[in-house]
N, C-alpha and C positions, 0 to 999 in steps of 0.2 A: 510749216513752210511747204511748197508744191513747189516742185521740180518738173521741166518739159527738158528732154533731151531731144538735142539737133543730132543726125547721123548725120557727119561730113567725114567726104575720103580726105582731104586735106585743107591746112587753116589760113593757107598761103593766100592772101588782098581782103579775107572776111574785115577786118577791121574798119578798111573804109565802106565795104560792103555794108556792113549793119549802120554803121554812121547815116551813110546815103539813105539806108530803107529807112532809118525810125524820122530824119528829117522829109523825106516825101510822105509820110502818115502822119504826120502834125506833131509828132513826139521833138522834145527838146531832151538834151543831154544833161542834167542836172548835176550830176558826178560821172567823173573817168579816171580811175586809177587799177591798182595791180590788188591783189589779195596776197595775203600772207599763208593764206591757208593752200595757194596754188601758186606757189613762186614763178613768172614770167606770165600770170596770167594777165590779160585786162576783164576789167569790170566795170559796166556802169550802172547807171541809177539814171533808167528815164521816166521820164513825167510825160503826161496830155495835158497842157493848160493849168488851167487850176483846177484841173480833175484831182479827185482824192484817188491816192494809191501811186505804188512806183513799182516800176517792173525791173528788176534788175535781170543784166544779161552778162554771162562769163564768156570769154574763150581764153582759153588755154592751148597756145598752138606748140606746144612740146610735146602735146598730149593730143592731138585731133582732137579736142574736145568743145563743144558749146552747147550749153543751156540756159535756158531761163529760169531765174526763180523769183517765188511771190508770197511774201512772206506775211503770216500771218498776221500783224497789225499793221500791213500796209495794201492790205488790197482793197481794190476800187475795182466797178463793174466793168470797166473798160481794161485792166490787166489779164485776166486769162484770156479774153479774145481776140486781144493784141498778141500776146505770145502765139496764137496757135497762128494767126494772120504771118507773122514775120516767120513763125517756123517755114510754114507752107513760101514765101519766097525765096528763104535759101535755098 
């Protein structure tokens, strides 16, 4: 798995923020829920089409935290330059 960390000073409107970015770049939201392994976090799971691969993205706003990750049996050519594309927006 590859990991991209976001620096943010804080996590305060990111939620619709990223919603907004992946729907203006063609990305659809496939899954949106919370992780067990980061209590209050959200997580999703987007897609490009019927592109093969899914780029999951975390934020954890107890934590100023948000990354992306791309997990080994899911990556497609268009996941790490989506990641670095939406990084470079926030």
């Amino acid at each position: 798995m590859t990991n991209l960390e976001v620096h943010i000073s804080r996590s305060a409107g990111l939620e619709k923020t990223i919603e907004a970015l992946c729907r203006t770049i063609g990305l659809s939201i496939a899954l949106k829920t919370t992780s067990a392994k980061f209590p209050g976090s959200i997580h999703w799971h987007v897609k490009q089409g019927r592109e093969r691969g899914t780029l999951e993205i975390t934020l954890w706003p107890s934590q100023n935290r948000l990354w992306f990750s791309m997990q080994d049996g899911r990556k497609g050519d268009w996941v790490l330059n989506t990641a670095h594309q939406l990084k470079e927006q926030l």
